[in-house]
Structures are given as C-alpha cells and as structure tokens.
VOGU-3710 file (C-alpha; in Angstrom, 3 decimals, decimal comma):
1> xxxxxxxxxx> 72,449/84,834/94,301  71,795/87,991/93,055  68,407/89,614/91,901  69,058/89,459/88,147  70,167/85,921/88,769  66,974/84,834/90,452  64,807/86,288/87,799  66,786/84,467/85,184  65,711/81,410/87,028  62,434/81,672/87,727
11> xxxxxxxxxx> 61,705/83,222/84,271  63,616/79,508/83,162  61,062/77,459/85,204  58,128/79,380/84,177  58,968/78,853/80,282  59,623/75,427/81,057  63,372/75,856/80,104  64,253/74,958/83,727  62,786/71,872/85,906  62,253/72,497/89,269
21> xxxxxxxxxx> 64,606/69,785/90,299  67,460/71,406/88,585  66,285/74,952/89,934  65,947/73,401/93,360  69,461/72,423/92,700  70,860/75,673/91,809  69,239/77,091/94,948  70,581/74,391/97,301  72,854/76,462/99,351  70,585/79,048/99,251
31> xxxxxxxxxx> 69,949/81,387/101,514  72,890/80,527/103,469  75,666/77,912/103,219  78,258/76,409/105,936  81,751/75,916/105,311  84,623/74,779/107,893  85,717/78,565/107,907  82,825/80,578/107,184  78,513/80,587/107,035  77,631/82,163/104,139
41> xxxxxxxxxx> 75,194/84,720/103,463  73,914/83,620/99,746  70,816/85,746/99,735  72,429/89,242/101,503  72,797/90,245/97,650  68,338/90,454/97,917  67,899/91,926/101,004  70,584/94,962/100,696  72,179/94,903/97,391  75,392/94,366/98,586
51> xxxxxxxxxx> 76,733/90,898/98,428  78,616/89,198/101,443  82,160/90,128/100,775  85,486/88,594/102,430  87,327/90,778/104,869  90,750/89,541/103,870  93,584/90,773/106,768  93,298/88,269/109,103  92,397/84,727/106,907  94,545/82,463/105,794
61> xxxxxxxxxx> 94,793/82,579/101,633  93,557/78,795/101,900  90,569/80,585/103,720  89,843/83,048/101,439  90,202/80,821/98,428  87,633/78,185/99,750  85,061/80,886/100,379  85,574/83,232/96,819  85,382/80,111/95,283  81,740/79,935/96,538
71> xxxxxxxxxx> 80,865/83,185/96,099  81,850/83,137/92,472  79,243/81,167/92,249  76,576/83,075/93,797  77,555/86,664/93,898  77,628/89,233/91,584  80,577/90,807/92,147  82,645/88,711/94,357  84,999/90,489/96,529  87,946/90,518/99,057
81> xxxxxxxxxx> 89,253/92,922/100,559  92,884/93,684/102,659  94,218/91,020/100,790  98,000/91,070/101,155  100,328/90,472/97,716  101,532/87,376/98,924  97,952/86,182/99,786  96,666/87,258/96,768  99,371/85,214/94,386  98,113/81,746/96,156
91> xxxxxxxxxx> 94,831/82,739/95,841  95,084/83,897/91,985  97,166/80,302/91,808  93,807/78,593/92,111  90,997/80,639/91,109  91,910/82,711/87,613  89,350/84,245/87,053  89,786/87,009/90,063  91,333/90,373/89,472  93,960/91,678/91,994
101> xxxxxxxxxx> 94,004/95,553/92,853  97,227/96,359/94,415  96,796/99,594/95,499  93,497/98,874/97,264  94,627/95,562/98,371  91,334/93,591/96,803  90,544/90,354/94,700  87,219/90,973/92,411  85,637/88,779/90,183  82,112/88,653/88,835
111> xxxxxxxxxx> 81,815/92,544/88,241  79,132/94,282/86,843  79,524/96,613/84,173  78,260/100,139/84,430  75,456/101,209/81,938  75,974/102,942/78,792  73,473/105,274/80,042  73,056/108,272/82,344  75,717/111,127/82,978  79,236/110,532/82,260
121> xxxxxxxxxx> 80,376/110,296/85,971  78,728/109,057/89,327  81,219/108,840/91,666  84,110/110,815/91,963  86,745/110,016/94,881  89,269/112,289/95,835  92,485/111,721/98,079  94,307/114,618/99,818  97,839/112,773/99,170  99,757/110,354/97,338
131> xxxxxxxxxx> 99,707/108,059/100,655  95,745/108,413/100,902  95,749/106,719/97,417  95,649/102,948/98,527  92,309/104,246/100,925  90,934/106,234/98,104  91,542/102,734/95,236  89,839/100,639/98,003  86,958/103,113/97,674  87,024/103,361/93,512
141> xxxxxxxxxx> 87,491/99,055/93,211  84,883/98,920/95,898  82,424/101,138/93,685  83,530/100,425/90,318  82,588/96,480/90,862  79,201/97,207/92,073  78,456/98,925/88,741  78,824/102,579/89,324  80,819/104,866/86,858  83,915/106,335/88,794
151> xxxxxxxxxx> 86,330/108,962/88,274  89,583/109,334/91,065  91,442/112,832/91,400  94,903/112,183/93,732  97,121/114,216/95,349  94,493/117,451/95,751  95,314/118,281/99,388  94,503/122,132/101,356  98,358/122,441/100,744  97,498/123,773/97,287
161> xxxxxxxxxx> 94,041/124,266/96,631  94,854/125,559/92,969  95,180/121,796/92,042  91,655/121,155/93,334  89,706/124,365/91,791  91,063/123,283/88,531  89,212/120,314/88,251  85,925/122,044/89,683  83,831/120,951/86,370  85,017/117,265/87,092
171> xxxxxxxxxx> 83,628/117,535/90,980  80,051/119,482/89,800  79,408/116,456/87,486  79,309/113,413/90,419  76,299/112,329/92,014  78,382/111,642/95,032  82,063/112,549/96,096  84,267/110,576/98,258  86,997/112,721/99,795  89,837/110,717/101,905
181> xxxxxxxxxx> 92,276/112,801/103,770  94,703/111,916/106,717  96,726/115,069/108,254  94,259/117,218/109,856  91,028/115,877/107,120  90,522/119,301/106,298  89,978/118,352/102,326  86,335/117,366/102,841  85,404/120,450/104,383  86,880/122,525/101,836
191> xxxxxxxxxx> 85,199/119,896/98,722  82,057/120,591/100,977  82,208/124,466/100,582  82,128/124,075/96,431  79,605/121,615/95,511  75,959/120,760/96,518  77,090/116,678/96,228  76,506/114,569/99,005  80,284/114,088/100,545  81,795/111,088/102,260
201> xxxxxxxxxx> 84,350/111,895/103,578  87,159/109,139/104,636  89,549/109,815/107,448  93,163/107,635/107,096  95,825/106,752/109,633  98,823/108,920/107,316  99,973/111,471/109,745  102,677/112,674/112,254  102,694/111,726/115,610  99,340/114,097/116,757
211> xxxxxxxxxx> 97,649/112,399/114,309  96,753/109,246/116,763  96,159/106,729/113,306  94,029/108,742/112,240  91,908/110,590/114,875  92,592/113,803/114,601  91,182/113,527/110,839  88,361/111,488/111,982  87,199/113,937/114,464  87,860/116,994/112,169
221> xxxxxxxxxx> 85,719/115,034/110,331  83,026/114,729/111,917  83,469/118,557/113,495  83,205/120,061/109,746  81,169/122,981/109,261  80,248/122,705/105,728  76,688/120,912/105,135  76,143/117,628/103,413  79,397/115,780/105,284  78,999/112,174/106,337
231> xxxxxxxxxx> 81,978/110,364/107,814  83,048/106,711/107,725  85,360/104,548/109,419  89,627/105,194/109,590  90,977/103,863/106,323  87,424/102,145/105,377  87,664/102,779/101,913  85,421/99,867/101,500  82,451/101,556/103,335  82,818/104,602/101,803
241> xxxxxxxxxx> 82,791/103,178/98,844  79,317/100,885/99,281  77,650/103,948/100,703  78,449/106,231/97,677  77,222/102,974/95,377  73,625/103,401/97,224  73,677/107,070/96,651  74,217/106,760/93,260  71,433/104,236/92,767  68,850/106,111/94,586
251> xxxxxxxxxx> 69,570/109,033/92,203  69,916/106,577/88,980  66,062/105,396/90,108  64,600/108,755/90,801  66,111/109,651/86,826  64,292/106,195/85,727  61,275/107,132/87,198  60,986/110,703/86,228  62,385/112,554/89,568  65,494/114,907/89,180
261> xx> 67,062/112,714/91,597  69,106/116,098/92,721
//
C-alpha cells in the first residue's frame, strides 16, 4: 500500500464512507504478507517510496505470477524485472492487466502517470551502443513507472561524439542523466564534461574478451575524472533507474516548495 492509497483510506473512515471493519480488512496483509514463495513487504512503498518489486531471473513464472498478483493489489506500480519472453507469456496468460517490456525484460502494471506539470524532461538515459539498449530500457521502464518523465538517446558512443553534441539541448534539459556504456565506459565521463546534471552512470557486460563482463567499464567507471559521477551495479539498469527517480523527486519538491532545486 502506497501513500496516496493510505490517505484515500483513512480520509474514507474519517468521513464515515469507510467502517473500520472493512478498512481493517483492506489492511489485513498489511505491513507484510507470507506466501509459499515469498514474505512480502506491503508497507516498503511508506518507508522508501519504492515498492517491493520481483527480481524475475531465477523464479519460476508460477512464482512470479502468485506474487504480482498480490502486489497488484497493494503496490503502485507493480513490477518484475529479468523476466524472460517465455516467462512473461504464462504470466500475461493469467494476469492481463501487466505490460511486458521486451527490451528491458520487465512486467509493469499499476503505473503512475507523470504530472502535467514541471519541465518537459526529468530523466534522460543514454546508451553508448545498440547492445547497451536492453540495460538502458530496464533503466527508462524502471523510471517511467515510478512517475518520472523520461527521454532515451541510443547508440551515442565516444566512437562518434558528433552524434552526442547534437543533442546537447536535449541533455541540458534533465534533472538527472543515466549514461550506460560497456567497452571501456568512457561515455559517462565524456556526458560528465558537458553538463552540470547529476550522472549515473551504468557499466554493462557488452565487450571483447578484456572486458571481464563488464569490469573494465565498471572500474573506468568509478576511476572517471569528471565531477558529479555515481556508479551502479553491471547491467543494473533497474538501480540506476530508482536512483535517478529519487533525484528527480528531491528536485520536483525543492520546485514545490520554492527552492531552485538546481
């Protein structure tokens, strides 16, 4: 359950549109809620603003139909992610309502829907290559369904820079860039040298042999020189993308509440 969905009801029991009994009813598996495969976390949603979300690569579909099927219920969005095609058309097969991302390799239901409001774009992720795109969708699904306006720019890698400084108006207008890179990860460093955004920058596992899956762009990562870097997890689109979603609401609160948020 969800902030907005726990002021609904309480505002419902204080009008007297809601008894108690049926409000102690909708809170019954609330904060947390045991299943044969999983103990949910109901009231994660409160405490961080990120609801519990399925990690998809190594459950069974039956496994992560019987918990979506409970967060639908509860969260706002619901989400899982490294969910194989095949997985995903059994799950889909019993719970309609879900969308299926490909690319990113995620089932979403319950999403929010960004505000009219406030500047045109939020979040901008970038990928260095084609084969960094199914990193860099798990990173735009990820921050699209928790609400955040997003914007992607592919295929933008050091190996012709001309295709990045053309689209140098697009990266001045985020709040917070996401830059995912295999190869050497140089992209983020170069992003980092152009624009006074906070970057997170995502190494992946695409690469030649010296690559190691993905270490060699993690630590050139994490050895950048240009300021405002911060460095997730190989091919964790999915972090990258939750961290730029609490950027971007710390700067969409300091605008409500009269800061510059910059």
């Amino acid at each position: 359950m969800d902030k907005v969905k726990l002021q609904d009801l309480l505002a419902r029991v204080g009008a007297g549109a809601c008894s108690v009994d049926d409000a102690m009813a909708a809170l019954r598996h609330w904060p947390s809620e045991q299943l044969a495969c999983a103990h949910l976390d109901h009231h994660r949603n409160l405490r961080t603003a990120f609801p519990e979300v399925v990690y998809g690569e190594n459950k069974t579909a039956k496994q992560i139909s019987d918990i979506l099927v409970r967060l639908l219920e509860h969260a706002s969005p619901a989400m899982a992610t490294r969910v194989s095609p095949t997985k995903a058309a059994v799950v889909l097969a019993q719970l309609s309502d879900l969308t299926y991302h490909e690319q990113a390799r995620m089932l979403v239901g319950n999403v929010k829907v960004h505000s009219s409001s406030g500047p045109a774009t939020s979040i901008v992720v970038l990928s260095a290559g084609t084969s960094d795109m199914p990193v860099a969708e798990e990173a735009a699904v990820t921050a699209r369904s928790l609400g955040n306006r997003v914007e992607t720019l592919y295929d933008v890698g050091v190996a012709g820079l001309h295709r990045l400084l053309s689209r140098k108006e697009l990266l001045e207008e985020a709040t917070v860039l996401v830059v995912v890179a295999g190869m050497e990860g140089a992209l983020p460093s170069v992003v980092g040298g152009l624009v006074d955004r906070p970057i997170i920058a995502v190494p992946t596992s695409v690469g030649y042999g010296t690559g190691f899956g993905g270490f060699a762009a993690l630590l050139g990562m994490l050895n950048s020189c240009a300021p405002g870097v911060a460095v997730v997890n190989i091919d964790n689109g999915f972090g990258a993308g939750c961290v730029a979603s609490a950027i971007n609401r710390g700067h969409m609160a300091a605008r409500r509440s009269g800061g510059s948020g910059e």
